[in-house]
N, C-alpha and C positions, 0 to 999 in steps of 0.2 A: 470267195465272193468276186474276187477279180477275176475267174473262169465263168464266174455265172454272167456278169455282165457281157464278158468276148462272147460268150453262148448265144447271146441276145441281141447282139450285134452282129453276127453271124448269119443268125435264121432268119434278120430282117423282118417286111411285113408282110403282116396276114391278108389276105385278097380284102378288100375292101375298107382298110383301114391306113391307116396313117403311120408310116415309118416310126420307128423305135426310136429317142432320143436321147443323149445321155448330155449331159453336163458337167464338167467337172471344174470344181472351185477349190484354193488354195489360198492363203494370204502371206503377207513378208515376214509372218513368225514361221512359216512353214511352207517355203516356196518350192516344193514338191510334185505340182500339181503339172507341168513338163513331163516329167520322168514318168507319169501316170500315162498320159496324153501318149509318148513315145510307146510305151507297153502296149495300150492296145492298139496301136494302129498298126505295128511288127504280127499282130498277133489275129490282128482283121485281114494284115497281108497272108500271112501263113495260110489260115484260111480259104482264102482265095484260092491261093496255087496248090493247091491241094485238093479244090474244087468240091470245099465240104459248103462253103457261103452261098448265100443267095446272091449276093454281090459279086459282081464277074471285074470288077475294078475301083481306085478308089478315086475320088478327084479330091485331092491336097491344098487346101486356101493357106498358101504360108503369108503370113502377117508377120511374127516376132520371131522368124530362122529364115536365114537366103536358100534358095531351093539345093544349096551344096551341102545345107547340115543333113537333109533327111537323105541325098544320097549316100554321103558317110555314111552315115546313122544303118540305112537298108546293106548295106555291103559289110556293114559289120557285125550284122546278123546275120549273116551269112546267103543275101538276096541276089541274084543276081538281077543287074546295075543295065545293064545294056539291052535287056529286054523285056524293060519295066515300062516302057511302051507300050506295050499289047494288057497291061492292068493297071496303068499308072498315072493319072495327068495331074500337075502341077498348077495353080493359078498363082504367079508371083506376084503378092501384095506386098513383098519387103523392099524390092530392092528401088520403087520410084511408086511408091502411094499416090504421090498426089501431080506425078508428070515433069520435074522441077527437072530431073535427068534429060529426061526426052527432049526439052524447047531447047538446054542447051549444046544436047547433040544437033538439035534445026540449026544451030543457028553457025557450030562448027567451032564454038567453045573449048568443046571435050569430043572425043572419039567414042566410041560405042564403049559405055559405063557398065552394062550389064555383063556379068561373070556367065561362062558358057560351064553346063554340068550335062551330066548325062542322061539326067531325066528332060523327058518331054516335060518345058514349059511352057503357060500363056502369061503374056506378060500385061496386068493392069495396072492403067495410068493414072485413072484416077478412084480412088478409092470412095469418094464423096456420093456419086452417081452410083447406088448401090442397084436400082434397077438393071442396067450394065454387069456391071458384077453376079447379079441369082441369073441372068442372060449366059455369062462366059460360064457359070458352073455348070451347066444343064447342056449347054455345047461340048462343054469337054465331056460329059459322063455321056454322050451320044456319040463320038467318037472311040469309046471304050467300047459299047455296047454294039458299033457298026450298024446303027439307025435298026436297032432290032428291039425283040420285047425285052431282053435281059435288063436288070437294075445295076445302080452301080451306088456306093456308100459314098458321105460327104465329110469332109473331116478340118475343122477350123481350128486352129493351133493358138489362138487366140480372139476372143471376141470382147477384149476390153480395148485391142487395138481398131477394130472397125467403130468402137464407141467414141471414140476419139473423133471421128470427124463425121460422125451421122448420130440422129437423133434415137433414143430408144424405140419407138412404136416402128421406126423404119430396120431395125433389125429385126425386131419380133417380125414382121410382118414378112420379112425375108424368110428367116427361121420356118414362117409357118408355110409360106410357099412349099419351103423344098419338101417338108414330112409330108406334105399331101402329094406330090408330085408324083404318078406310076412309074416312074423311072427309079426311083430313090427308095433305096433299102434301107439305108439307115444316118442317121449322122450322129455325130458324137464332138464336141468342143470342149474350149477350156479358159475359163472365167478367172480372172483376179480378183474376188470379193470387195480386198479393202481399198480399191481403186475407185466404186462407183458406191450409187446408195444403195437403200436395203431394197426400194422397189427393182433394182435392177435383176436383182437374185433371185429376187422373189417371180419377176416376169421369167426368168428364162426355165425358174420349177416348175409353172405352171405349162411351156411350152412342153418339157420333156417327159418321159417314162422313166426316166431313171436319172438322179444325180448324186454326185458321189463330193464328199467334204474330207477335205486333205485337212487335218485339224493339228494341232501338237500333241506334243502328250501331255504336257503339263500344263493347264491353263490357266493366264494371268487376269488378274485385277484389272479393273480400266484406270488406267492411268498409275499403274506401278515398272517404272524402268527397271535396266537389265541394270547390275553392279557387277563390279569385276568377281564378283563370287559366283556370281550367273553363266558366265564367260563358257564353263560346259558345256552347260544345260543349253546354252544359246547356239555354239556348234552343233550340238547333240539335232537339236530340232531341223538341222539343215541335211539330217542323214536318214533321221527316223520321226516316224506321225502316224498317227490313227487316220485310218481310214474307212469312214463312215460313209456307207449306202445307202438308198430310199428305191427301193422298187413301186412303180404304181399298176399293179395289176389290172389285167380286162374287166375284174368286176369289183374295181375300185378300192380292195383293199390295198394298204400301202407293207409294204416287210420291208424291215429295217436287220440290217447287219453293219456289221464292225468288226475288223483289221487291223494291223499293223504293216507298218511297211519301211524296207529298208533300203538305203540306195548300197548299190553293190556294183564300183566302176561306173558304167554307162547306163549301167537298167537299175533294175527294182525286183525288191523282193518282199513278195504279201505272204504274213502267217499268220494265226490266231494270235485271239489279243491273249496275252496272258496276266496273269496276277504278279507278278513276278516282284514288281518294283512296289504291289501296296496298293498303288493309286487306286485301282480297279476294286480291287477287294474293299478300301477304305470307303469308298463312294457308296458303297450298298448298307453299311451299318449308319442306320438313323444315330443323330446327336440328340441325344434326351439327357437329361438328368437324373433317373429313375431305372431302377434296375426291371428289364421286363422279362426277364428267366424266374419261374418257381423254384420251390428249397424244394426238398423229397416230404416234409412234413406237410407244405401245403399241399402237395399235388392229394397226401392220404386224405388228406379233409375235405378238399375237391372231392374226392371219389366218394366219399361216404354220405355227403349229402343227396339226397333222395328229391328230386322234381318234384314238382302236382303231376304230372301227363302218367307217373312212371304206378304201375300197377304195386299192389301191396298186399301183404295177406295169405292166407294157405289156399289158394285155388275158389274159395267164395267168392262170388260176384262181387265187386266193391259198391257200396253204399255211400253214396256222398250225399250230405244232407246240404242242399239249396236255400233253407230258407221257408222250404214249401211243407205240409201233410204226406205222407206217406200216401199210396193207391189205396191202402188195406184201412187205414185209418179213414181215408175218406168213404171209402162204401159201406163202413161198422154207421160212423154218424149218418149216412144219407138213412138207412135201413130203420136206425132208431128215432129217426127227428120224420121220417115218414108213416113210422107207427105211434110217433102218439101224436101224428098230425089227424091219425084216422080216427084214435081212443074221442080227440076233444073235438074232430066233426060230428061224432054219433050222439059226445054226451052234449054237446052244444044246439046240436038241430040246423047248423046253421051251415051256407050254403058256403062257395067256394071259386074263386075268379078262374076260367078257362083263358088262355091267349089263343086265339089263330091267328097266323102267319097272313096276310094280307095278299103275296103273290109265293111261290116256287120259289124264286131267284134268291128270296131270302134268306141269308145264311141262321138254321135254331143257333138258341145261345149255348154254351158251352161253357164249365168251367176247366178242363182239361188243357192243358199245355199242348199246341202244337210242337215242341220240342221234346216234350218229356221222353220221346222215343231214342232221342239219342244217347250212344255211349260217352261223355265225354270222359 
C-alpha cells in the first residue's frame, strides 16, 4: 500500500488535471504519522534521482524540523547532501515563523540566529502572510525546474503548524492553488487530527486523492485512561499502528486498504495486517446470542423439502389447479349448453338477441385468461 501511494506520487498529474494529493493524519495515541511523512518523501527522492518521477525536484515547507533534520535524515539514506541543490529547495518555516529572530538581529541584539546546513534554504519571516509563502513555494520549484516546463512535488511536514497562525479557508485555498498549479506534480502533508476539529480533516479529505490514517492497534473508549497495566500496550502504540488508506479514483470510486507498520531505528516498516494477536479476526465475528451454524440433521430436512417453483412427477406435464375449469371441461359444457340452447330455440319458436360490436376498436368479450398460457 505504501508503494502504491509512492507510485502515485511519482507519476504525478495527468495533462489537464489537478496534482495528486495525499494527507496523512496521526494522533498522540499513535504519533507515527513523521516516520510516514519521512518514508515517502526518501522515496519521492529516490525517484527523482533515478529519473523514474514526473517531478525533477522537491520544495520542502519545513514547519515542525529545522532544515538540518531532513539533511541528516537525506545523508542517512544514503543521499547525497552537497548536490541536493540541483532537486532540492528548503522553505524554512521553523526556525523564525513569525520574524521575532530577524528584528532582533536589526536591532543588533543577537548575531545571525539561523543554523547554516547544506541544503539550499529560503528563509520565511512571517508565516501569517500565507499569500507570501504559495509566492516563495512556486519560486523555489521554478528554480529547480530553470524556468522551464518540468514539475516539481510539494511536501508540508506539518499543516497543524501553519493552522496555528492562519485561518482554515486560507489554507485550503493555498492547498488548492498549488494542485491546480502546471508546475506541481504532486504534494503530500501531515496533519495532527487530535489538534483541530473534525471539519479540519474532513476539508483537507476532500482537497486530496488519497489520505492515509496512522491508527493504534488497539482502540480505546472515549474517555477510558491508560493504568499502569496499560504501560505496554501504551509504548507498544509508539512503534507499531495500522495503517489505513483511502484512494479516490478518476471515476469516483473510493479503495480502501490497510497495513501495519513498524518503526525500525529511523524509518518504517509496512506489512500486511495480520490476525495474529485476535483483534482482526475477532472484529469479523457478529456478537449475537443465537447460534447461526446448522446441525447435519437440519441441513437433511433443509434438503428434502421440495419448493412450489421445483417440478414433480415422472416426466408428465404438471397440472396445477388455479382455482379455474379445466380447457377440456370448458369446451364439453360450451358444446352441450349450445345444444340444448338449439333443442329449446326450435321447440320454443322463439327468437334470440344478436350483439354487434358498435366500432372495430372494440375489444369481443372473452372468457379465456390472458395468462392461462403461461408455465408457472
Amino acid at each position: 500500500m505504501a508503494e502504491t501511494i509512492c507510485r502515485a506520487l511519482r507519476d504525478g498529474a495527468f495533462e489537464g488535471e489537478h496534482a495528486p494529493a495525499l494527507t496523512i493524519k496521526d494522533t498522540i495515541d499513535t504519533p507515527l504519522g513523521s516516520f510516514v511523512f519521512n518514508h515517502i518523501l526518501t522515496q519521492l527522492t529516490a525517484n527523482i534521482l533515478a529519473g523514474k518521477s514526473q517531478a525533477r525536484g522537491v520544495v520542502l515547507v519545513a514547519l515542525s524540523r529545522p532544515p538540518s533534520f531532513y539533511a541528516e535524515l537525506l545523508k542517512d539514506k544514503g543521499f547525497d547532501v552537497s548536490s541536493s541543490s540541483k532537486w532540492l529547495r528548503v522553505l524554512d518555516c521553523y526556525s523564525d515563523p513569525l520574524g521575532w529572530k530577524n528584528k532582533l538581529m536589526e536591532r543588533g541584539t543577537v548575531r545571525n540566529p539561523y543554523e547554516e546546513t547544506l541544503l539550499k534554504t529560503s528563509l520565511c519571516k512571517n508565516l501569517k502572510e500565507l499569500d507570501k509563502v504559495l509566492s516563495s513555494i512556486i519560486e523555489l520549484g521554478k528554480e529547480i525546474v530553470e524556468e522551464g516546463k518540468g514539475r516539481f512535488a510539494v511536501a508540508i511536514d506539518s499543516v497543524s503548524e501553519v493552522l496555528r497562525h492562519s485561518s482554515l479557508p486560507s489554507v485550503a485555498r493555498i492547498l488548492s492553488h498549488l494542485r491546480s498549479h502546471d508546475q506541481v506534480s504532486c504534494i503530500f502533508c501531515l496533519l495532527h487530527v487530535d489538534l483541530h476539529e473534525a471539519k479540519v480533516a474532513a476539508t483537507l479529505e476532500y482537497l486530496s486523492t488519497m489520505h492515509a490514517d496512522v491508527e493504534p492497534i488497539v482502540q480505546r473508549t472515549n474517555g477510558q485512561r491508560n493504568t499502569s497495566e496499560d504501560l505496554p500496550m501504551v509504548e507498544q502504540s509508539f512503534k507499531r499502528g495500522k495503517f489505513h488508506v483511502r484512494f479516490k479514483r478518476r471515476n469516483g470510486r473510493v479503495r480502501v486498504m490497510r497495513e501495519e507498520l513498524y518503526v525500525e531505528g529511523s524509518g518504517i516498516k509496512i506489512t500486511e495486517v495480520s490476525s495474529e494477536d485476535g483483534f482482526t479476526a475477532q472484529s469479523l465475528v457478529p456478537k449475537v446470542q443465537f447460534n447461526l451454524d446448522l446441525s447435519e440433521k437440519e441441513r437433511l430436512d433443509r434438503a428434502k423439502v421440495v419448493l412450489p417453483f421445483e417440478h414433480q412427477g415422472t416426466g408428465k406435464p404438471i397440472q396445477i389447479y388455479d382455482g379455474r375449469k379445466s380447457l377440456n371441461e370448458s369446451e364439453n359444457e360450451e358444446k352441450q349448453a349450445s345444444v340444448e340452447k338449439l333443442q329449446t330455440t326450435e321447440d320454443s319458436g322463439r327468437g334470440e338477441i344478436i350483439y354487434f360490436r358498435d366500432s372495430d376498436d372494440e375489444m369481443p368479450d372473452s372468457d379465456e385468461d390472458p395468462d392461462d398460457d403461461l408455465d408457472i
